[in-house]
N, C-alpha and C positions, 0 to 999 in steps of 0.2 A: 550385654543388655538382655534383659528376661524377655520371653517370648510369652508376652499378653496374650497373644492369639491365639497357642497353644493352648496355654493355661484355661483361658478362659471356653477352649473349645471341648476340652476333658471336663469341665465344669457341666457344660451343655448337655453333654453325653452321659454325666452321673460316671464317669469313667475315672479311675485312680490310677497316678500311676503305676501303683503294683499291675492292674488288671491290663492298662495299653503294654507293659513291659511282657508281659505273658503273651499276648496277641501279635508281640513284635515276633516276640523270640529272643530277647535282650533281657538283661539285669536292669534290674528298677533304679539303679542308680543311671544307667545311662540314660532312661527316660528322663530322670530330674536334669540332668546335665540339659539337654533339651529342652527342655522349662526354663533353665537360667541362661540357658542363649547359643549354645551349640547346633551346628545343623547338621543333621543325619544323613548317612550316606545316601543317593538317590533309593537303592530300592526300598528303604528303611521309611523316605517320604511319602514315597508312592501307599507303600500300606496302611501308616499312618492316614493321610487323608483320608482314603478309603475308608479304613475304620471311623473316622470322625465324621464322617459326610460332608469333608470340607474341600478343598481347590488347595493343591502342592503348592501352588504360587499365594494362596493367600497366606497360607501357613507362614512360609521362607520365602519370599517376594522377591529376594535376591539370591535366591539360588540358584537357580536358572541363567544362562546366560538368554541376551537380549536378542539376540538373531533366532534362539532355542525358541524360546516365545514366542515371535515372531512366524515361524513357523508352525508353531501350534497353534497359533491362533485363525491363520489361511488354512488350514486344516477343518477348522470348525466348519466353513462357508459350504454346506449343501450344494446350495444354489441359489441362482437372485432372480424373482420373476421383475419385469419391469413394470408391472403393474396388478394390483393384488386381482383384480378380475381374472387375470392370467394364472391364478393355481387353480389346479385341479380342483372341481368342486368335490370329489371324494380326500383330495388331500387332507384338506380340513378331519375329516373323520378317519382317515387314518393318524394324524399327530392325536388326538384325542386317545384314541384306542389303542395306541401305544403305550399311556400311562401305567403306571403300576403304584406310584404313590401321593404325586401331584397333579394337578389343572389348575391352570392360571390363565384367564382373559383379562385385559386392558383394557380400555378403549373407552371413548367416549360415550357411543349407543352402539356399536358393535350390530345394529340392526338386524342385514344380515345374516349374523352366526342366529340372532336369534329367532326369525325366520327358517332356519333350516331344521326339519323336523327329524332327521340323521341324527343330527349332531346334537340335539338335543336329549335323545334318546342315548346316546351315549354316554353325553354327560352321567343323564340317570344312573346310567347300571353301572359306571365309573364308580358313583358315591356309593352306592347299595354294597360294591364290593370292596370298601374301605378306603377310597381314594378319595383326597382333601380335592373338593371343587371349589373356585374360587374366583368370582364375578365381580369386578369393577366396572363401577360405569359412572360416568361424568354427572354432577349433584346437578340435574334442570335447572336451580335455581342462583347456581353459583356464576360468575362472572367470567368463568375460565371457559366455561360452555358457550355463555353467549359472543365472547371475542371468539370461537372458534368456528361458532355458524357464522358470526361475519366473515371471516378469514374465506368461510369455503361457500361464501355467496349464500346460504341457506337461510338465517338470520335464525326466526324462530322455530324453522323446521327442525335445528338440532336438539334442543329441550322435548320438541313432539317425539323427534326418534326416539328420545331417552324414556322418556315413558311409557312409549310404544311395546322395548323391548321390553321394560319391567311387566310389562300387564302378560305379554310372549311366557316371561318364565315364570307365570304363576307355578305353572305344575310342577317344572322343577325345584321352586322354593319349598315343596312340600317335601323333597326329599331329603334326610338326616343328610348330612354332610354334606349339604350343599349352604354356601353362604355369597351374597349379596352385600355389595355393600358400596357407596356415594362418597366419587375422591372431588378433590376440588385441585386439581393440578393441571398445570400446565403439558399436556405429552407433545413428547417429539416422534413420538412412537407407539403407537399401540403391538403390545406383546402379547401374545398366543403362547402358553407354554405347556409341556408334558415332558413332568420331570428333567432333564439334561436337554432337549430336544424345544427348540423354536421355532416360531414365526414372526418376524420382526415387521410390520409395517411402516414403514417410514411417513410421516407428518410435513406436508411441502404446501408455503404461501399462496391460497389460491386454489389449490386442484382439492378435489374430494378423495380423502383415504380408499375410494376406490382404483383410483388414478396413479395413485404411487405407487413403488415401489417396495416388493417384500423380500427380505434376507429369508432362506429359510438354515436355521445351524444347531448345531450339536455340540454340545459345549465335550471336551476331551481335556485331560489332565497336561496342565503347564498353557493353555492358549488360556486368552483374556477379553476374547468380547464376548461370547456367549451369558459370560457369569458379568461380564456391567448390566448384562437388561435383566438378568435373574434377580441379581441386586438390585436394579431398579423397581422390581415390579414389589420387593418384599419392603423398600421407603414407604412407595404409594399408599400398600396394604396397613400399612402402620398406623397412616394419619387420614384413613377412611373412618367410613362412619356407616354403622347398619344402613341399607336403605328401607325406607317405611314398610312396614309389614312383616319383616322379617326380627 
């Protein structure tokens, strides 16, 4: 069976196989072989990916044995605070400052982050020096928001956060490369991202996203949670929608 994923990931990249066969170190016909359904030897994947900006496992999903994965994937897990209150208030602006090509926030109103005049400033000089900044926030007026202030006892204070924060990131909205933009989704999670590198906060019946629970992880070649929230975050971003002003 042809490997869509492949095919379609050299598509992505504007990549031929003459040019990934050059970058492998292989004959172009082995790359085609590859394309119709062959799997490459491990270090032959490993580069590949790489080259493609894609995940070994997404590529060849079953190349990997299940225990291998398994392993890479407790690999990822940083560390878990039990309550997001509990990271480091500079954490925050070290994952940020770590970027070199992404920033992605999640979250409902995310309030906090936007209250923090750090991290804001970071962001900035993030996008000034070519890095995609990249703001979700829960639409005030959509339905998902308001079951979510009820959920966490607040009612209409979560709509207020929500606007709160957008009025917060005026000055960042003025910067090129920064975008803003109102999901209307259900999270179970609000995601913090800087390129390969997360903050996961976990979404629990009742308690305020303060209160719960944050993975902090680093997505690595062959493990698989990292890249479901990365995945997750790039659904969200899909079927957002500018937020007013921007």
């Amino acid at each position: 069976m042809a490997n869509e994923r492949l095919r379609a990931a050299l598509l992505q990249r504007g990549l031929s196989p003459y040019a990934l066969a050059e970058e492998v170190g292989v004959d172009h016909k082995t790359v085609e072989r590859w394309i119709s359904g062959r799997i490459p030897y491990r270090k032959h994947r490993y580069t590949i990916a790489t080259q493609l900006g894609v995940d070994e496992v997404y590529l060849w999903p079953d190349a990997l044995p299940r225990d291998q994965v398994a392993l890479a994937s407790e690999s990822e897990i940083i560390t878990i605070y039990p309550h997001r209150s509990e990271v480091p208030r500079d954490g925050w602006e070290r994952l940020f400052a770590a970027a070199e090509q992404d920033i992605g926030v999640l979250v409902y109103s995310g309030l906090f982050l936007a209250e923090d005049h750090g991290v804001q400033r970071i962001l900035a000089e993030k996008a000034r020096a070519g890095v995609r900044v990249r703001i979700l926030l829960g639409d005030p007026e959509s339905r998902q928001v308001a079951e979510r202030g009820a959920d966490e006892g607040v009612d209409d204070m979560m709509p207020a956060k929500i606007r709160n924060a957008l009025v917060l990131y005026r000055p960042l909205r003025k910067v090129e490369g920064v975008e803003i933009r109102f999901h209307q989704t259900v999270l179970y999670n609000s995601i913090y991202l800087a390129d390969s590198q997360l903050l996961v906060n976990t979404h629990i019946y009742g308690l305020p996203a303060a209160h719960a629970p944050v993975w902090h992880l680093r997505k690595i070649p062959g493990g698989e949670i990292a890249a479901c929230y990365l995945e997750s975050f790039e659904r969200v971003w899909d079927t957002a929608t500018p937020a007013p002003g921007t």
